[in-house]
Backbone as XML, in Angstrom:
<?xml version="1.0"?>
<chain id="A" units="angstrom">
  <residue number="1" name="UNK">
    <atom name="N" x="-21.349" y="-17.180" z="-16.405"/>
    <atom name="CA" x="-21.333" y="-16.453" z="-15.149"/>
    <atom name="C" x="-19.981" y="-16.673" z="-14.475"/>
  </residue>
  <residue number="2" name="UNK">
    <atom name="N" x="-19.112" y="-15.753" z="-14.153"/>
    <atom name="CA" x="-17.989" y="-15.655" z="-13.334"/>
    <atom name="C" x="-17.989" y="-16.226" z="-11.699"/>
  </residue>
  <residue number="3" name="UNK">
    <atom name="N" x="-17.109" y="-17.108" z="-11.780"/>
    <atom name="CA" x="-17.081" y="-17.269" z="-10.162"/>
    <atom name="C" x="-16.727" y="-16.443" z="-9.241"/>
  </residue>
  <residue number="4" name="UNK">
    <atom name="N" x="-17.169" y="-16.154" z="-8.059"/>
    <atom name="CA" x="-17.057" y="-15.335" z="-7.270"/>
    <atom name="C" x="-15.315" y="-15.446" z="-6.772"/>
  </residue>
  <residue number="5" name="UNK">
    <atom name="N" x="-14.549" y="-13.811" z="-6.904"/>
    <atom name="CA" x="-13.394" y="-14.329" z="-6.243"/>
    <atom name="C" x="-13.378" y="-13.331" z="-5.021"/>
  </residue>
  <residue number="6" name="UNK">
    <atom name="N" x="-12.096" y="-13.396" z="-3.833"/>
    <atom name="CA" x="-11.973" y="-12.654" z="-2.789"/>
    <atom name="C" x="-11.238" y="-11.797" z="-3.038"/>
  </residue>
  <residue number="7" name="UNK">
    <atom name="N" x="-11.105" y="-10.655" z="-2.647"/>
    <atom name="CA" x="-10.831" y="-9.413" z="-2.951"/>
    <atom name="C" x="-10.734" y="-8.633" z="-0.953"/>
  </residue>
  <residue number="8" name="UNK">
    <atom name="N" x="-9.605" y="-8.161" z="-1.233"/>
    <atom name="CA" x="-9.187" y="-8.184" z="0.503"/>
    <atom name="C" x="-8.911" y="-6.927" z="0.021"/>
  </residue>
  <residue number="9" name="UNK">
    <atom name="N" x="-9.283" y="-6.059" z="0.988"/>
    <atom name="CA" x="-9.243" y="-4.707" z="1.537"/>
    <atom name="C" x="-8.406" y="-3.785" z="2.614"/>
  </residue>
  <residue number="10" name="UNK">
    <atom name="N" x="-7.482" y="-3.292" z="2.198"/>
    <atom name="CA" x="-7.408" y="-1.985" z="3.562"/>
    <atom name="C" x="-7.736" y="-0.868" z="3.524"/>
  </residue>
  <residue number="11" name="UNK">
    <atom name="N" x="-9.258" y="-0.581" z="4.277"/>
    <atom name="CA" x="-9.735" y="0.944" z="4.234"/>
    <atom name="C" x="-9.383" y="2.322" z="5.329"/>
  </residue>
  <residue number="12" name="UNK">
    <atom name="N" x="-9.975" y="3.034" z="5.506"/>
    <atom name="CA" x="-9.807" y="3.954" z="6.011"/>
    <atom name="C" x="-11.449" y="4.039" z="6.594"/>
  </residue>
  <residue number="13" name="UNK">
    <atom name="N" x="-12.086" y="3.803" z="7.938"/>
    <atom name="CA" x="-13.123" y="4.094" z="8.050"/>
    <atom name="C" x="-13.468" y="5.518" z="8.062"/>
  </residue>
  <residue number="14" name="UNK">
    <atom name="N" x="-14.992" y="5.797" z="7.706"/>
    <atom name="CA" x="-15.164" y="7.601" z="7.804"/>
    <atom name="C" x="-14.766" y="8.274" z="9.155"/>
  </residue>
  <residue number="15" name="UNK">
    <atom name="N" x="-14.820" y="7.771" z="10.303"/>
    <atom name="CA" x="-14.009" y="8.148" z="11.607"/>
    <atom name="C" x="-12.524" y="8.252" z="11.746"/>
  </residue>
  <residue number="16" name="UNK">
    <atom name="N" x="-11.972" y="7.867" z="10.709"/>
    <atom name="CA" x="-10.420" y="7.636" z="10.646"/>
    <atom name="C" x="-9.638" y="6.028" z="10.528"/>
  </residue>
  <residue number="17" name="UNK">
    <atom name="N" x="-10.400" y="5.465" z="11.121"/>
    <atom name="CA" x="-9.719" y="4.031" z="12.133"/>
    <atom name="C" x="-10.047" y="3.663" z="10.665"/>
  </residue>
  <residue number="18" name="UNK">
    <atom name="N" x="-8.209" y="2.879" z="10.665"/>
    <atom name="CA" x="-7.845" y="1.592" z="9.274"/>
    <atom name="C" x="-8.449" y="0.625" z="9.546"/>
  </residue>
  <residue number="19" name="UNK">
    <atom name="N" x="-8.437" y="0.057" z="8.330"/>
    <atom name="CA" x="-9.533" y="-1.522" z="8.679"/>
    <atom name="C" x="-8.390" y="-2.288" z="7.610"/>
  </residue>
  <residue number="20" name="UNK">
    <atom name="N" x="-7.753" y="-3.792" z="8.281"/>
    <atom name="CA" x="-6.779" y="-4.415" z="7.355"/>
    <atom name="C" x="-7.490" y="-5.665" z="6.873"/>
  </residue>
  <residue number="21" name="UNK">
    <atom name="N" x="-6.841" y="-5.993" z="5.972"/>
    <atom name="CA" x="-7.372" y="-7.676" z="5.634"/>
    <atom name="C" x="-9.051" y="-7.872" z="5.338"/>
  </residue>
  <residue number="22" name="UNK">
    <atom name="N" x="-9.892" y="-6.901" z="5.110"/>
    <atom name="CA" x="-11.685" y="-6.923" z="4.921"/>
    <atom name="C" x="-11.490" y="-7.016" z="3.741"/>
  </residue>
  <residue number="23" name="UNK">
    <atom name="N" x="-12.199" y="-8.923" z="3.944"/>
    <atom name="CA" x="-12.446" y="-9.519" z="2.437"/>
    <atom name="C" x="-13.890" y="-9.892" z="2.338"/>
  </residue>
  <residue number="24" name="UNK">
    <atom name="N" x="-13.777" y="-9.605" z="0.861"/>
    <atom name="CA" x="-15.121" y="-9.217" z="0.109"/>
    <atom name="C" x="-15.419" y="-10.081" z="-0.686"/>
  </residue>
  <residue number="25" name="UNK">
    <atom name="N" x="-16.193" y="-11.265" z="-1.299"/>
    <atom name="CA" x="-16.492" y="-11.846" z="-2.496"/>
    <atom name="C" x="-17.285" y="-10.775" z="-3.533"/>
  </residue>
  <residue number="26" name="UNK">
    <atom name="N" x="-17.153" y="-10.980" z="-4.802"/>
    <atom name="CA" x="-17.442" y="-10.796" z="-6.005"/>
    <atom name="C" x="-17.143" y="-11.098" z="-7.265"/>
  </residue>
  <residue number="27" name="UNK">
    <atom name="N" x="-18.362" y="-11.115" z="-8.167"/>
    <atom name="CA" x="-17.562" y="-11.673" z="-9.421"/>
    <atom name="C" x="-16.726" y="-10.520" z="-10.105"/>
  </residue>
  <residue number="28" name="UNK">
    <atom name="N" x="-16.651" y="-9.432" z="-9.509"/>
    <atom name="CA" x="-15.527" y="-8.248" z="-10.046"/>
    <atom name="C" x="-15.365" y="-7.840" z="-9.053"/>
  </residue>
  <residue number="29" name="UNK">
    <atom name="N" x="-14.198" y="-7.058" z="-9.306"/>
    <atom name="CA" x="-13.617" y="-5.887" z="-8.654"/>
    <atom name="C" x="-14.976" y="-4.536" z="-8.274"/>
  </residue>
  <residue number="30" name="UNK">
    <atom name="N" x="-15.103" y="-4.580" z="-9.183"/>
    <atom name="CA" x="-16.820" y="-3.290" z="-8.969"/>
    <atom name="C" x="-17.481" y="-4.121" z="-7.811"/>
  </residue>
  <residue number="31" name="UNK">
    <atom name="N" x="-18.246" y="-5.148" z="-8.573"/>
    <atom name="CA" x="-19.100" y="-5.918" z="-7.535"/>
    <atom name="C" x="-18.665" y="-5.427" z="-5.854"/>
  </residue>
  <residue number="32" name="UNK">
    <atom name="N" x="-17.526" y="-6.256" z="-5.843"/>
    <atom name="CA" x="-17.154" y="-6.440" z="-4.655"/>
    <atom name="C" x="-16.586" y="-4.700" z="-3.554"/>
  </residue>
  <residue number="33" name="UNK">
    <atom name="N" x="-16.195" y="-4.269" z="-4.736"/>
    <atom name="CA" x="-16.077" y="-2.471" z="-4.391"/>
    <atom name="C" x="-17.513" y="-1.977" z="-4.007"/>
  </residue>
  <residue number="34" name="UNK">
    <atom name="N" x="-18.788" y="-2.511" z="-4.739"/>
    <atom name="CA" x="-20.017" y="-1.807" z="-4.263"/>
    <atom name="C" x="-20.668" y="-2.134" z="-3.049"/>
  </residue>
  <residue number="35" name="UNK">
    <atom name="N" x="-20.344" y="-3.843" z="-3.007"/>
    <atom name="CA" x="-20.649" y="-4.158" z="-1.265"/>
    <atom name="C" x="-19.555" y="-3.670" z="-0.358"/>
  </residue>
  <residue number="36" name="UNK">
    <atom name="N" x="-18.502" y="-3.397" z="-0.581"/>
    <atom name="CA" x="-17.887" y="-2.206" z="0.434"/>
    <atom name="C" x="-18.529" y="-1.348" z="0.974"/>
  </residue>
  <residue number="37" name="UNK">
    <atom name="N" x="-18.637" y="-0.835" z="-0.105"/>
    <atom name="CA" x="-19.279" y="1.023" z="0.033"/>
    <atom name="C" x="-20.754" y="0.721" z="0.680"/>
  </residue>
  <residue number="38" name="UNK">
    <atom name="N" x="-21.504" y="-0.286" z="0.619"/>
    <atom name="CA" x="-22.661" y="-0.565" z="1.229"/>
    <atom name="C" x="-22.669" y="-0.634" z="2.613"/>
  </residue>
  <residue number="39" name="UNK">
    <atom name="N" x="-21.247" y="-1.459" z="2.710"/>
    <atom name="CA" x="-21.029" y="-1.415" z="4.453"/>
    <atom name="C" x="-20.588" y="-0.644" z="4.724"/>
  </residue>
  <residue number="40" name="UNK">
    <atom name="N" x="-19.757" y="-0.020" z="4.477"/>
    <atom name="CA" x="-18.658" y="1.266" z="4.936"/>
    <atom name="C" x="-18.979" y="2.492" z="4.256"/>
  </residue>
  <residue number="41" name="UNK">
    <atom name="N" x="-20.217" y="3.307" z="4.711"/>
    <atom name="CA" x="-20.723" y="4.609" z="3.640"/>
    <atom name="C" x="-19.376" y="5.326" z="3.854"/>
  </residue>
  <residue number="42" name="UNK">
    <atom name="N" x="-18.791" y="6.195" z="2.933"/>
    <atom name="CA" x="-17.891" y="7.114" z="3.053"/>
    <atom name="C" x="-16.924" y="6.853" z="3.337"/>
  </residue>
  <residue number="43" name="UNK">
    <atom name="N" x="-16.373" y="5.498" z="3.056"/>
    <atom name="CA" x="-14.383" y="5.284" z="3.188"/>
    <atom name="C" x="-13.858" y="5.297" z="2.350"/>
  </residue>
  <residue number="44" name="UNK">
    <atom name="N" x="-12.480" y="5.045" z="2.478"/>
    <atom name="CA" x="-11.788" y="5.765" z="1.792"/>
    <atom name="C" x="-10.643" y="4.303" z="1.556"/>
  </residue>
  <residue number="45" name="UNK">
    <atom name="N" x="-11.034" y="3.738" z="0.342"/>
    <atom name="CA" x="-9.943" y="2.508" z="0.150"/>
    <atom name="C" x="-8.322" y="2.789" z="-0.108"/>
  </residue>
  <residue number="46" name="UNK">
    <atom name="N" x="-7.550" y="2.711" z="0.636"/>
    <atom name="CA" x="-6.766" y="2.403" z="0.162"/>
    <atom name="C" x="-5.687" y="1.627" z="-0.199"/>
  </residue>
  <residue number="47" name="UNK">
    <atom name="N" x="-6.108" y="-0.199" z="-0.021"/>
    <atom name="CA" x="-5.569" y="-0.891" z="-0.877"/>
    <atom name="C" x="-6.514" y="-2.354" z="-1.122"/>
  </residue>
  <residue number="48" name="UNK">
    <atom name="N" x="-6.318" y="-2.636" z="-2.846"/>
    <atom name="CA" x="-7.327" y="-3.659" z="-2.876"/>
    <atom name="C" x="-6.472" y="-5.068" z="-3.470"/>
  </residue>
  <residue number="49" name="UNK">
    <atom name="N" x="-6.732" y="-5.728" z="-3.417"/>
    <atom name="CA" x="-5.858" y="-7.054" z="-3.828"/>
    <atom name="C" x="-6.387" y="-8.269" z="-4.091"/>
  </residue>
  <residue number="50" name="UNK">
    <atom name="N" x="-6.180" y="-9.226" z="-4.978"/>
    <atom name="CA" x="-7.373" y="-9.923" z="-4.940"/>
    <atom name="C" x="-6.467" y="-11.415" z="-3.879"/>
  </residue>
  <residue number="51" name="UNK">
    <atom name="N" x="-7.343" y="-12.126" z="-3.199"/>
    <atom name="CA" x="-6.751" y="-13.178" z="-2.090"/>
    <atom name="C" x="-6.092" y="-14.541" z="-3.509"/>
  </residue>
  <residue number="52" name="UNK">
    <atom name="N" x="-5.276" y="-15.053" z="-2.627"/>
    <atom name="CA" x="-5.013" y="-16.064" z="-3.308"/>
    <atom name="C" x="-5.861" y="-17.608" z="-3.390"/>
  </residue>
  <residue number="53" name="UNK">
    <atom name="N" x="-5.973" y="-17.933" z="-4.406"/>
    <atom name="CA" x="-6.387" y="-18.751" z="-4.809"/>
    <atom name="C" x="-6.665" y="-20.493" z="-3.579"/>
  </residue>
  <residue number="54" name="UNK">
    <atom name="N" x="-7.620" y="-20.374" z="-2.980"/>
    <atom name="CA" x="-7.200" y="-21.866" z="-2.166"/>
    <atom name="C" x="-6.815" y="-23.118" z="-3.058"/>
  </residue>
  <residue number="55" name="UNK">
    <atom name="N" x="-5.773" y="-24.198" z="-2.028"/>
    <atom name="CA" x="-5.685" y="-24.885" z="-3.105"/>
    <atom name="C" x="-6.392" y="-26.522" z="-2.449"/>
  </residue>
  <residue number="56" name="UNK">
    <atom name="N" x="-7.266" y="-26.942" z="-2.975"/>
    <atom name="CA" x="-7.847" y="-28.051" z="-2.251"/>
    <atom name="C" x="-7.040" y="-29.167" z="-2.529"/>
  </residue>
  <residue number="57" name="UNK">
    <atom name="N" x="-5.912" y="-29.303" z="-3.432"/>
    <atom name="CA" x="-5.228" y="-30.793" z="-3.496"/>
    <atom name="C" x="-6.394" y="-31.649" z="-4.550"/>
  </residue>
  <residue number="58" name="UNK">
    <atom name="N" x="-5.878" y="-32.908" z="-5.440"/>
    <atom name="CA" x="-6.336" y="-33.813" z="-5.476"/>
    <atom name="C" x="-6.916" y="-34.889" z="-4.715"/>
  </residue>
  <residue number="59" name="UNK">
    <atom name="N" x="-7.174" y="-34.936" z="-3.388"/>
    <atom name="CA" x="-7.474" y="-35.798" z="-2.362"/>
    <atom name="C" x="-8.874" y="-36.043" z="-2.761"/>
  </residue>
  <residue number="60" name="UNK">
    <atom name="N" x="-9.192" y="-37.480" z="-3.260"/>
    <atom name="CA" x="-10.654" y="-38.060" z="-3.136"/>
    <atom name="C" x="-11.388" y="-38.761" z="-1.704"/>
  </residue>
  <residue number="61" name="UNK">
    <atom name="N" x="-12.397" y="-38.930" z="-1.703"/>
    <atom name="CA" x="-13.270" y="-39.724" z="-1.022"/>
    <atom name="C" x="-12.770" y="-41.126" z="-0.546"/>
  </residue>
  <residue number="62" name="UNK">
    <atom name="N" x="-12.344" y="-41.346" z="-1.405"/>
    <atom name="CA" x="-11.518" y="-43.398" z="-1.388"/>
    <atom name="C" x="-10.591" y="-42.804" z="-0.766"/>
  </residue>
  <residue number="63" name="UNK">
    <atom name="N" x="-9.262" y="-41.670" z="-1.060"/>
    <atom name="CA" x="-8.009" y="-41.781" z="-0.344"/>
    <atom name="C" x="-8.274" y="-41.567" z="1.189"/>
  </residue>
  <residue number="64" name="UNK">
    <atom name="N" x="-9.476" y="-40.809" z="1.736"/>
    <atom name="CA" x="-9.558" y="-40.323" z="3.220"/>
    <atom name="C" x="-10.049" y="-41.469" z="3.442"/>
  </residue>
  <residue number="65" name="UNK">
    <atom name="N" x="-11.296" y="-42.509" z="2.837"/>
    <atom name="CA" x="-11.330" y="-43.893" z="4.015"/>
    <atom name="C" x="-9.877" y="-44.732" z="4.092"/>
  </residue>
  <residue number="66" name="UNK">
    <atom name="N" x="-9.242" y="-44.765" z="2.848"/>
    <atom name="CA" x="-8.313" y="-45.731" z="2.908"/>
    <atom name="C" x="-6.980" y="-45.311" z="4.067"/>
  </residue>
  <residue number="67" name="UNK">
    <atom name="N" x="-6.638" y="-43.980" z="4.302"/>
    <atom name="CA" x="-5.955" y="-43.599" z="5.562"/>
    <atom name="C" x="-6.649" y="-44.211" z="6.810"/>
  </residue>
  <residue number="68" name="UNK">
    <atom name="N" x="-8.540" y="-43.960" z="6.807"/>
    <atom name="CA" x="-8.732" y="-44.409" z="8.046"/>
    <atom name="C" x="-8.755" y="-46.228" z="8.231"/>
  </residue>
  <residue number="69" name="UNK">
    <atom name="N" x="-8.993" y="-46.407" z="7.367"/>
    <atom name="CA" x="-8.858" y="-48.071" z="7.289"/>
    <atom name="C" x="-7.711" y="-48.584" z="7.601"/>
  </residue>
  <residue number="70" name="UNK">
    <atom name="N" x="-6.133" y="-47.565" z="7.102"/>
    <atom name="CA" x="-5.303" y="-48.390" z="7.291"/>
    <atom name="C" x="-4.579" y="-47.733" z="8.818"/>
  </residue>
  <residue number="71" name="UNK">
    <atom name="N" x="-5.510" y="-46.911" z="9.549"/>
    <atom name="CA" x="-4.851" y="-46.610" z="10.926"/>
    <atom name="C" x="-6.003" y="-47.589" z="12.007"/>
  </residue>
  <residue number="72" name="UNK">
    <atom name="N" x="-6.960" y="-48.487" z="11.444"/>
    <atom name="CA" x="-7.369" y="-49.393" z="12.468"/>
    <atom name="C" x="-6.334" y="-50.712" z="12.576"/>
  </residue>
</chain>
């Protein structure tokens, strides 16, 4: 099973008004294109991109007490 990635949007709502930066999880591009269209009946995408990757660092459990231990 694919992990879900973000997939950021600029549409065109059916009233006209752009919509920037509407991010979407899915494990595809479809996926995440069909919960669009679920929220937004009748827009009109025009640009899709997938978000970048967060990056959590190597930081463990031991390194965050040992900062607080060594600021008492």
């Amino acid at each position: 099973m694919n992990k879900p990635v973000k997939y950021v949007y600029q549409i065109r709502s059916r009233n006209g008004v752009v919509v920037n930066n509407l991010q979407i999880y899915g494990r595809t591009e479809a996926e995440a294109r069909e919960k669009l269209m679920q929220m937004y009946t009748h827009c009109e995408i025009l640009e899709c991109a997938v978000a970048a990757a967060e990056h959590h660092g190597n930081t463990s459990y031991e390194d965050v007490l040992d900062v607080i231990v060594k600021e008492d």
